[in-house]
N, C-alpha and C positions, 0 to 999 in steps of 0.2 A: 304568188302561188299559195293554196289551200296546206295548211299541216298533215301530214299524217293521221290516219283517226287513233293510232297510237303512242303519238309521239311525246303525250303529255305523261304516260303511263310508264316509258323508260327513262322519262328525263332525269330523275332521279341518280340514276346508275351510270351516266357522264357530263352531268352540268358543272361538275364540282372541278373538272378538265378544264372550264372557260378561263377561270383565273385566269390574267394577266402574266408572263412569264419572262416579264424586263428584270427583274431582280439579277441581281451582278454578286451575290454574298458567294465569294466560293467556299469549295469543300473544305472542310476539317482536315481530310489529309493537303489538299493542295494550297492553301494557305501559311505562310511561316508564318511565327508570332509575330503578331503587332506591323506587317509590311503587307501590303497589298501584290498581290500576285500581279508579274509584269502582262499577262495573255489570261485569255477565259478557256486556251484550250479548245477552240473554234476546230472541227475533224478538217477545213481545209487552211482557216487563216490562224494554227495555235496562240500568233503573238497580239493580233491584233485583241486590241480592247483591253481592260486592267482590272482586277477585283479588289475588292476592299468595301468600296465604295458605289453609289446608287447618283448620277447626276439627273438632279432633279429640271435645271432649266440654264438655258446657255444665253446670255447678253455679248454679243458681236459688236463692236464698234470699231470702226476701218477706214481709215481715209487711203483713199486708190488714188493713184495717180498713173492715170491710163496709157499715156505715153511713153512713160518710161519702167511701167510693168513692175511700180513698186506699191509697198504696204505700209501704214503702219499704223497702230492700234493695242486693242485691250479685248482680252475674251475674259469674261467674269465668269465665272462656272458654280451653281448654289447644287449643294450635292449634301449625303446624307453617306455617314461610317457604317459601314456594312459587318465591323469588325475593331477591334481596336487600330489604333492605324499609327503608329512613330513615322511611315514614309508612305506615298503611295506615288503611282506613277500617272500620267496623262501620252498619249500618242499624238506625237507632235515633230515635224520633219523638217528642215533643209532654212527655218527663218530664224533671225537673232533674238533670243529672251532677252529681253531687258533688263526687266523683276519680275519677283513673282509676290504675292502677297496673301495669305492664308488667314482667314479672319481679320483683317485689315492689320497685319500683322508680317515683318518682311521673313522671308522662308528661304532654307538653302535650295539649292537647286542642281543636279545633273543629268547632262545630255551624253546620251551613250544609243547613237543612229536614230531611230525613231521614238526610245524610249526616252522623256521627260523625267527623273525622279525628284518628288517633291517631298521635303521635309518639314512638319511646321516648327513652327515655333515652341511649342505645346504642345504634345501627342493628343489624337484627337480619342474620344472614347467611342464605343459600341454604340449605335442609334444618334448619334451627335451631329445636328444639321452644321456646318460649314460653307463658307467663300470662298472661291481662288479666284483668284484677279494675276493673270500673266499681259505682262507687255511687251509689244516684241514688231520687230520690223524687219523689211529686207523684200526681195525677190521671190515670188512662190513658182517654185518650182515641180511639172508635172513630176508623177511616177508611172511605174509599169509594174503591177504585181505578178500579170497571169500573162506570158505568154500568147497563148493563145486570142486572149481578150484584145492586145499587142498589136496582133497581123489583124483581127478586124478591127478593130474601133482608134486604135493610136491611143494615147496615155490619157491619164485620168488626173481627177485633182481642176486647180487650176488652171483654165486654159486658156492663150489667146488665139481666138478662132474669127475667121472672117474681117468681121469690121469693129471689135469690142470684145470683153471677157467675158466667159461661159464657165461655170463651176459644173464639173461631171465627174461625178466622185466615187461611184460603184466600180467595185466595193471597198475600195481603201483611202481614195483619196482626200477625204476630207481633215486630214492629218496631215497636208501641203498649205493648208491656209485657215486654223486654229485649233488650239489644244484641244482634242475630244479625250471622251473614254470610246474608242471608235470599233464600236461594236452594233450590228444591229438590238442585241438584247437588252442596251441601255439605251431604252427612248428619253427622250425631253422635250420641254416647248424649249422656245426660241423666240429672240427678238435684234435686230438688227439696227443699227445705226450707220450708215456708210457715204460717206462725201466723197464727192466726185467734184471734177470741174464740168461747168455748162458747156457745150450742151448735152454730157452724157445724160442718160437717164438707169435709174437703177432698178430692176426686179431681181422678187427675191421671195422666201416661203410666205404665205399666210396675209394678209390683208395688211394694205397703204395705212398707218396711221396717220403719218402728217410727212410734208414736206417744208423742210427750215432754208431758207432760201440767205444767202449771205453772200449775194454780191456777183462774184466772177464762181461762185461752185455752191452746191446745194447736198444739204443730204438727208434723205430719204430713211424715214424708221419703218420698220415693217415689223410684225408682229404672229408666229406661228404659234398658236394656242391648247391643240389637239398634239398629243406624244409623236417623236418624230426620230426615225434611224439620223444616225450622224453623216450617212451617207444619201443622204436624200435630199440633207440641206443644200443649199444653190443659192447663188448670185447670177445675174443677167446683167453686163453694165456694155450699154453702143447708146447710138443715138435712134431711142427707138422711137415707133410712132405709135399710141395704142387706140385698140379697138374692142368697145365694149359691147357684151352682150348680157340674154338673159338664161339662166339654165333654168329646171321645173323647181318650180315652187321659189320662182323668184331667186335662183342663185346668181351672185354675179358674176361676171364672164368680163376675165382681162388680157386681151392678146396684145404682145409687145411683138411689132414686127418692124423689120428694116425699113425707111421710108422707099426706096425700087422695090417693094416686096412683087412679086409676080402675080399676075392677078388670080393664076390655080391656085397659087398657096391663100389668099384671100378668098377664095370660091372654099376651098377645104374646110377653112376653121368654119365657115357658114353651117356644118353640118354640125357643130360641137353639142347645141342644146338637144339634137335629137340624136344622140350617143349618150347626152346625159340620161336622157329618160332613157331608152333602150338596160343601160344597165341598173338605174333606180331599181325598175321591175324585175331587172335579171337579181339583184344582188342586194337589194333592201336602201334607203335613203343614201345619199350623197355624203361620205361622211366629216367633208370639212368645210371652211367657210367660204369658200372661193375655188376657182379656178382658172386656167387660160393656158398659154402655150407663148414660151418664148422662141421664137424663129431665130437662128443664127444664120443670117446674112451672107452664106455663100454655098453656091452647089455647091463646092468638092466636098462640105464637109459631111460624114456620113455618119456621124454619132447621133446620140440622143442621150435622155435620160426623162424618167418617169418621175422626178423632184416632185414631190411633197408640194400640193396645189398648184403648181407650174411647171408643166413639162417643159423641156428643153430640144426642140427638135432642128435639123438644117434645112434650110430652103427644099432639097429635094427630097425629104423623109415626111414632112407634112401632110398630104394627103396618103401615103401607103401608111404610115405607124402612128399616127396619132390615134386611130383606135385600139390598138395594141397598149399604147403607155395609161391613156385614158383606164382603163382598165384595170391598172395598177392602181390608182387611188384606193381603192375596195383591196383589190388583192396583193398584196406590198407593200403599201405604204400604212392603211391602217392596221390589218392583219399582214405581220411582220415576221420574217423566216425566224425561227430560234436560233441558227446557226446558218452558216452559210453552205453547207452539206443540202439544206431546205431549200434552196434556190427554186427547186421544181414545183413548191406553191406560188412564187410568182411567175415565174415564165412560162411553167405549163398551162396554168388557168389563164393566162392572160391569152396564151396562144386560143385554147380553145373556146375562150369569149371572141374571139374573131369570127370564128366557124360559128357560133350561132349566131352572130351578128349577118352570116351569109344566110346561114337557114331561116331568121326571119325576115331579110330584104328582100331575097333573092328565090327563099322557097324550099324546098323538099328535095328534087333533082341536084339542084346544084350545090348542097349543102351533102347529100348523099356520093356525088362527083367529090367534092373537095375528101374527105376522111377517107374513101378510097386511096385517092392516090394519094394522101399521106401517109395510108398504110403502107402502102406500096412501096413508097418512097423508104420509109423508116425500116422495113426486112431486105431493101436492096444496100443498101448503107448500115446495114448491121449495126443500131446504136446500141450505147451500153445504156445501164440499168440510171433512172432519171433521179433514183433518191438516195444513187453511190456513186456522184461523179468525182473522176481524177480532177486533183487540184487546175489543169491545164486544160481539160472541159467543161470549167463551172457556167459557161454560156454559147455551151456546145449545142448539137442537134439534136441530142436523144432527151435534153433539159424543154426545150421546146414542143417539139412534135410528140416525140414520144412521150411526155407527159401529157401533154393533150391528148394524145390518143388514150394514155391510160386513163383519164377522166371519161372519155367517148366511153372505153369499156366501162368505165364502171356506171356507168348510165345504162347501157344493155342487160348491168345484171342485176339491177336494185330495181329499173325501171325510171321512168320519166318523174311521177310525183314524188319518188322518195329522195331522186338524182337533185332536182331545182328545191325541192326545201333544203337539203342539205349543204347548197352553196348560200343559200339565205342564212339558214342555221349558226354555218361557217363563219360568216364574215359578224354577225353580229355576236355570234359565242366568243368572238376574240377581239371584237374592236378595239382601235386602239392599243394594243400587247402583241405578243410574238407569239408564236405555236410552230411545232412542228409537224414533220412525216407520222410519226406515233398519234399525234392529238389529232390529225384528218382522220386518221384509220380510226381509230376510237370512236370520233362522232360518226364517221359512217355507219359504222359498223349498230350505234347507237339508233341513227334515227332512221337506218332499213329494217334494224330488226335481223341482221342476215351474220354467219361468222365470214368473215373476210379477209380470214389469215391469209390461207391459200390462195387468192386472187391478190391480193398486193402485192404477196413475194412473187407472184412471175410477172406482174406487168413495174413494180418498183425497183426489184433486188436481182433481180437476173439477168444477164446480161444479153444474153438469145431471145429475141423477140418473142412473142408469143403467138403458138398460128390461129390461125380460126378458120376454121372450114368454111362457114360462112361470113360474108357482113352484112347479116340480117340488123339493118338499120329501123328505128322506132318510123310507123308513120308522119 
């Protein structure tokens, strides 16, 4: 899409918003001396995540033993003192620490439920890069944070699902199977080591480095390069079979499916390279190294996840939501909620990347038909406001629809050029870092040129829908 002919003219007055907004240093008041705060104060998950401290990249290594659904291993964590630091903590749940090691150096340690607190050896200082090395083994155990999330998707974390292990960890679980700072606001790369016995096979974030083959079990390095939420990381471990493709501009395309996979769910991912391009154009270049989609191997199961270059979907969610999580690469996983209150930049724009996905397959009527009756739908079901959901709707309906719909509106009122630079804008003003509700409205409000107080707080903050005498839809 063409800029704005004035968009170079204001840029000035919110480019200095794109900053990256991973930083973990908390406040002045919320900080004791010298101890990192146990939670960042998240408006729905306060505990989760930890301050003090900036991790900068997480080394996994795990030997799985699939049958008997146990672990055991080493997460290295290279992180940087956000503040003077005599203790700080890690989120870590339900497996045995072994040691812990801080600068190659051994550390006390206490577990008090999910909170980890580590002490080094040495207080570490202000700006001061650091190692931890935890070892630790045992049975990973899912969780349930949100109720509601509960009754539809079943628990998070670690899971055995179908025929093999599935990691689906939005939003808490990745604190069931290695110490994080588990927060979306502290991204990191990533790299993996995990042995398995033959014939599993293992996916996992970011590009196959090598495979070390040793006999009766092998294990697989992988290697995530581009900043990543902690709840996005994933493991895939059955006996898969894979199938490679190409995306535009020569991206490679890795799908791990069940060897009975069904030939729909093989006809489905056939469409992956032209969903790539579809959002290239909608949403500016691809922005990681790879891609694909791991199949778990049984209709019943009805979850997914949108993991960081490999989605995670079941045998019968493949053809309906693989467009949907695909989507989230761009909106989620590189541009990343600040807070989980944010939720409605990933789900609402992923939702409403569907609906243009209909408007340009399918055309003008039927893309006109659909927003309709999800108006429709959204004022008969009275959702609340999509950028103040209750802890127990963070992946409710008014997060979805009615954030999609308020994107639709704000497409009516800025207009079509100003609507699609702005999602372009978006995703590359913040690649790679987090942003929130405030920094969408701000670049909107930036690159239309328009005040847009009063139109977010009734389609963001209110909880009564908003009418519209008409749905005078764009040709």
């Amino acid at each position: 899409m063409s800029r704005l002919i004035g968009l170079l003219l204001i840029a000035c007055l919110w480019l200095t918003a794109c900053a990256p907004l991973n930083s973990v240093r908390p406040s002045d008041e919320a900080a004791s001396p010298n101890i990192g705060t146990s939670g960042l104060d998240d408006p729905i998950y306060p505990q989760l995540g930890n301050g003090g401290y900036d991790v900068t990249h997480y080394a996994i290594a795990l030997a799985v033993d699939v049958a008997s659904h146990t672990i055991t291993g080493t997460a290295t964590l290279q992180a940087v003192a956000m503040q003077p630091l005599r203790s700080f903590n890690l989120d870590f749940l339900g497996l045995e620490v072994d040691g812990v090691q801080i600068n190659d150096r051994r550390a006390r340690f206490q577990r008090a439920s999910s909170e980890l607190t580590l002490t080094p050896a040495a207080p570490l200082a202000d700006g001061q890069a650091f190692t931890v090395t935890v070892a630790y083994h045992g049975q990973p155990q899912p969780i349930t944070d949100d109720p509601a999330l509960a009754r539809t998707y079943g628990q998070q974390g670690w899971l055995r699902l179908g025929p093999g292990i599935f990691v689906i960890s939005e939003p808490a679980g990745a604190m069931t199977w290695f110490p994080a700072n588990n927060h979306p606001r502290d991204k990191a790369t990533y790299s993996f080591a995990i042995t398995v016995a033959k014939p599993y096979v293992v996916a996992a974030n970011g590009v196959l480095i090598d495979e070390l083959d040793h006999g009766a079990s092998r294990t697989y390095r992988w290697a995530e390069t581009r900043p990543m939420a902690s709840y996005l990381a994933t493991l895939a471990i059955a006996e898969f079979e894979i199938v490679t493709d190409q995306g535009p501009d020569g991206l490679p395309i890795r799908h791990y499916l069940p060897p009975d996979a069904p030939q729909p769910v093989v006809e489905a991912l056939h469409a992956t390279p032209a969903m790539l391009r579809f959002y290239t154009d909608l949403l500016g270049p691809y922005p990681f190294e790879t891609y694909g989609v791991a199949v778990i191997g049984d209709e019943r199961v009805r979850i997914g996840l949108e993991a960081q270059t490999l989605t995670l979907l079941g045998t019968s969610r493949v053809a309906s939501e693989q467009l949907h999580e695909l989507a989230h690469q761009w909106l989620g996983n590189s541009v990343t909620p600040a807070t989980w209150q944010d939720i409605w930049l990933n789900e609402g724009f992923a939702t409403y990347c569907e609906w243009l996905w209909v408007e340009k397959t399918e055309g003008g009527a039927a893309f006109d038909a659909l927003v309709r009756a999800q108006y429709a739908s959204m004022a008969t079901r009275r959702m609340g406001a999509p950028a103040h959901p209750p802890p127990d709707q963070l992946f409710g309906a008014s997060i979805y629809i009615r954030g999609a719909w308020s994107l639709h509106a704000l497409r009516l009122q800025i207009g079509d050029a100003a609507f699609f630079d702005l999602l372009r804008e978006w995703v590359a003003c913040y690649q790679y870092g987090n942003a929130s509700t405030a920094d969408f409205m701000a670049l909107a409000e930036g690159v239309s040129g328009q005040s847009l107080a009063d139109f977010f707080q009734a389609w963001l903050y209110v909880a009564d829908v908003p009418r519209l005498p008409t749905l005078a839809l764009p040709d």
